[in-house]
DODOBA-634596 format. One record per residue (C-alpha): x, y, z. Coordinates in Angstrom, 2 decimals. Example, Ala and Ser with C-alpha at 12.3 -4.5 7.8 and 13.67 -1.06 7.14 Angstrom:
2
- 12.30	-4.50	7.80
- 13.67	-1.06	7.14
***
This chain:
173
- -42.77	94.80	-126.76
- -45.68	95.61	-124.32
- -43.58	96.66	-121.64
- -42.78	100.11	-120.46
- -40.65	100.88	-117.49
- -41.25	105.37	-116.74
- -41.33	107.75	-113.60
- -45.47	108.81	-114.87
- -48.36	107.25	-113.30
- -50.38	105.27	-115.19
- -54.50	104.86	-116.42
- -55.15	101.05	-115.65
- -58.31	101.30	-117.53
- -56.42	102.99	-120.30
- -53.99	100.45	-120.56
- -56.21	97.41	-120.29
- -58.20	98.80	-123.41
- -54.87	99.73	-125.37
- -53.86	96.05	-124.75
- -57.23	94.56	-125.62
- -58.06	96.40	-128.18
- -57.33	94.61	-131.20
- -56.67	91.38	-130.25
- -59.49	88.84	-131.07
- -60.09	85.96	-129.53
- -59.60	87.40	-125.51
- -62.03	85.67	-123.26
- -59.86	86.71	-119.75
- -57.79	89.49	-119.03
- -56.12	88.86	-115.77
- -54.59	91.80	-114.13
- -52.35	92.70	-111.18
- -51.97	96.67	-110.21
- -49.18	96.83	-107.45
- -49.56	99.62	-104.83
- -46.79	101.63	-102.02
- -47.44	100.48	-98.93
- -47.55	103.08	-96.03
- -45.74	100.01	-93.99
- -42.89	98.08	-94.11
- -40.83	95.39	-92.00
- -38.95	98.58	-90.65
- -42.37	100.50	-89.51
- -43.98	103.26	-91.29
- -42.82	104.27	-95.12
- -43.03	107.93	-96.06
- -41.66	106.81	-99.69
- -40.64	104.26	-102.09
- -37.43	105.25	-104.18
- -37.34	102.50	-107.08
- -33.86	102.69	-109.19
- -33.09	101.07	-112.64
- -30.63	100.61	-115.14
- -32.04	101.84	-118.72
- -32.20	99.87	-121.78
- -30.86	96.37	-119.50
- -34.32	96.76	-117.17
- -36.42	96.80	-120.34
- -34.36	93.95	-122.08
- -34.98	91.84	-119.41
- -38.85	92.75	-119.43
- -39.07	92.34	-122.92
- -37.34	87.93	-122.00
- -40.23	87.58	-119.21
- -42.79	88.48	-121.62
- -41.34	86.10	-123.82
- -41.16	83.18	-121.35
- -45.10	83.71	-120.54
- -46.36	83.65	-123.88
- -44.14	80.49	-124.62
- -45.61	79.24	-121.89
- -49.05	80.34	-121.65
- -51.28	80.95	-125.06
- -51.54	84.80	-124.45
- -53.29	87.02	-126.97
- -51.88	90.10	-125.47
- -49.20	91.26	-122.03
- -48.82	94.60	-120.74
- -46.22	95.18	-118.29
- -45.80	99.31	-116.52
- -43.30	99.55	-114.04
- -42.55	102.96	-112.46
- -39.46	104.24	-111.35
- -38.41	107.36	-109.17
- -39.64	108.41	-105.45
- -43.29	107.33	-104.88
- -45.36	107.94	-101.92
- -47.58	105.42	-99.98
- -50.66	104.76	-102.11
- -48.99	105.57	-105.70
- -49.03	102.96	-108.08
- -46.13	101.21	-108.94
- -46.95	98.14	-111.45
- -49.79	96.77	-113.59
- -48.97	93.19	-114.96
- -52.04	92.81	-117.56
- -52.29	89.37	-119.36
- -55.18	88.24	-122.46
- -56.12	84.53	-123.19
- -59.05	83.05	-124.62
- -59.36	81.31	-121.61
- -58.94	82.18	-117.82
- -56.40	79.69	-116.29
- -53.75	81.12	-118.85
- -54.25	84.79	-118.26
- -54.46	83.96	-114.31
- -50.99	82.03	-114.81
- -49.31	84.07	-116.72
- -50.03	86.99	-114.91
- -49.27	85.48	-111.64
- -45.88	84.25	-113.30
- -44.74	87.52	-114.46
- -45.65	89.18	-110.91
- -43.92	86.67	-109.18
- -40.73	87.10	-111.58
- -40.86	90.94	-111.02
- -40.50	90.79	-107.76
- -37.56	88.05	-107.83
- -35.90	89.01	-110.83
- -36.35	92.01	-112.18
- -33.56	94.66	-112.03
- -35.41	97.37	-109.55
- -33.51	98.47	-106.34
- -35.86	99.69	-104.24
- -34.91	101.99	-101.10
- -37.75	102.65	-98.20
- -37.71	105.86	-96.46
- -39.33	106.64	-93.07
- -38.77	108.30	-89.34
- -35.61	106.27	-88.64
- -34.21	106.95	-91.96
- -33.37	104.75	-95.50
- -32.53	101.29	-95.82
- -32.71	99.20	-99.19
- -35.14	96.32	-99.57
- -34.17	93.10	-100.15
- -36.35	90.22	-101.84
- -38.44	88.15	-99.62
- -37.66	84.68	-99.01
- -41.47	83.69	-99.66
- -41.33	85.35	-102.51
- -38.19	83.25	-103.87
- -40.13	80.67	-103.04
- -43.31	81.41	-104.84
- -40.79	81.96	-107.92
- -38.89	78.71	-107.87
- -42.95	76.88	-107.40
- -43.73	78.76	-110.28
- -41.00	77.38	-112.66
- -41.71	74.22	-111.94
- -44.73	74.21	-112.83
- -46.41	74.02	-109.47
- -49.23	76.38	-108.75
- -49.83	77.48	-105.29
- -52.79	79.28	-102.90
- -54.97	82.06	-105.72
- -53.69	84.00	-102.59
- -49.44	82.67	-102.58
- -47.30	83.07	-99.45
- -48.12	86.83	-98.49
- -51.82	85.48	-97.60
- -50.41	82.49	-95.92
- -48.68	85.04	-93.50
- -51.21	86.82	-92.96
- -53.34	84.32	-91.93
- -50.66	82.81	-89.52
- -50.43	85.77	-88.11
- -54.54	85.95	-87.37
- -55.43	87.79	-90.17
- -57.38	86.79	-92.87
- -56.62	87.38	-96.71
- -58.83	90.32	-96.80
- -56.41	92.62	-94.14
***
């Protein structure tokens, strides 16, 4: 399985060349690194608490592996999710995927991101000035997830851009 779920940080570089490194035949690697934002809907986060349960959290990593390289010809997947209190800024995920080709490692690893933040089993608790409160998952992002296993593909950007750009901003800020 090249999934790892621990409370360390992580090397993307490192990882990127562990996953490449002996498969032949990669054209693409696609990646995703997934950051703590000093923000949320609530205001400003001073930290990002992300609980799991052992053994079921990597079982069900190890199935959405499986479902992307049914799905997509992948030569190689790397999946590192941290756990633990985390401070704005700290990384939190890299989603790494190989093809021979681009489209596959772009889909897959937009699939798997998109199922991480669905259905993977991470609760994650925001702390700042007015206190804790547990996230929930974001509608868009249900959204995104249900497109995604039907086969549609949205925006390279998906529904967070979209916001933004409602909101004046453009996919850049």
């Amino acid at each position: 399985m090249a999934a790892r779920v621990q409370r360390e940080d992580f090397d993307v570089g490192a990882e990127i060349a562990a996953m490449s490194a002996d498969a032949l035949g990669i054209g693409a690697v696609a990646s995703f690194v997934g950051l703590v934002r000093g923000e949320g809907e609530a205001g400003p986060i001073s930290a990002l608490t992300l609980e799991h349960y052992p053994g079921m959290t990597e079982r069900k990593l190890a199935e959405a592996e499986a479902e992307a390289r049914a799905r997509w010809p992948l030569a190689a997947v790397r999946i590192v999710h941290r756990f633990g209190r985390l401070e704005p800024g700290s990384r939190i995920v890299l989603v790494a995927t190989a093809a021979a080709h681009r489209d596959a490692a772009f889909a897959a690893c937009a699939f798997l991101m998109d199922w991480l933040k669905t259905d993977a089993p991470f609760w994650k608790l925001e702390e700042g000035p007015g206190g804790a409160q547990w996230v929930s998952n974001r509608e868009s992002d249900a959204i995104r997830r249900r497109q995604a296993s039907e086969g549609e593909t949205g925006s390279a950007g998906g529904p967070d851009d979209t916001e933004r750009m409602d909101k004046g901003q453009d996919s850049n800020g």
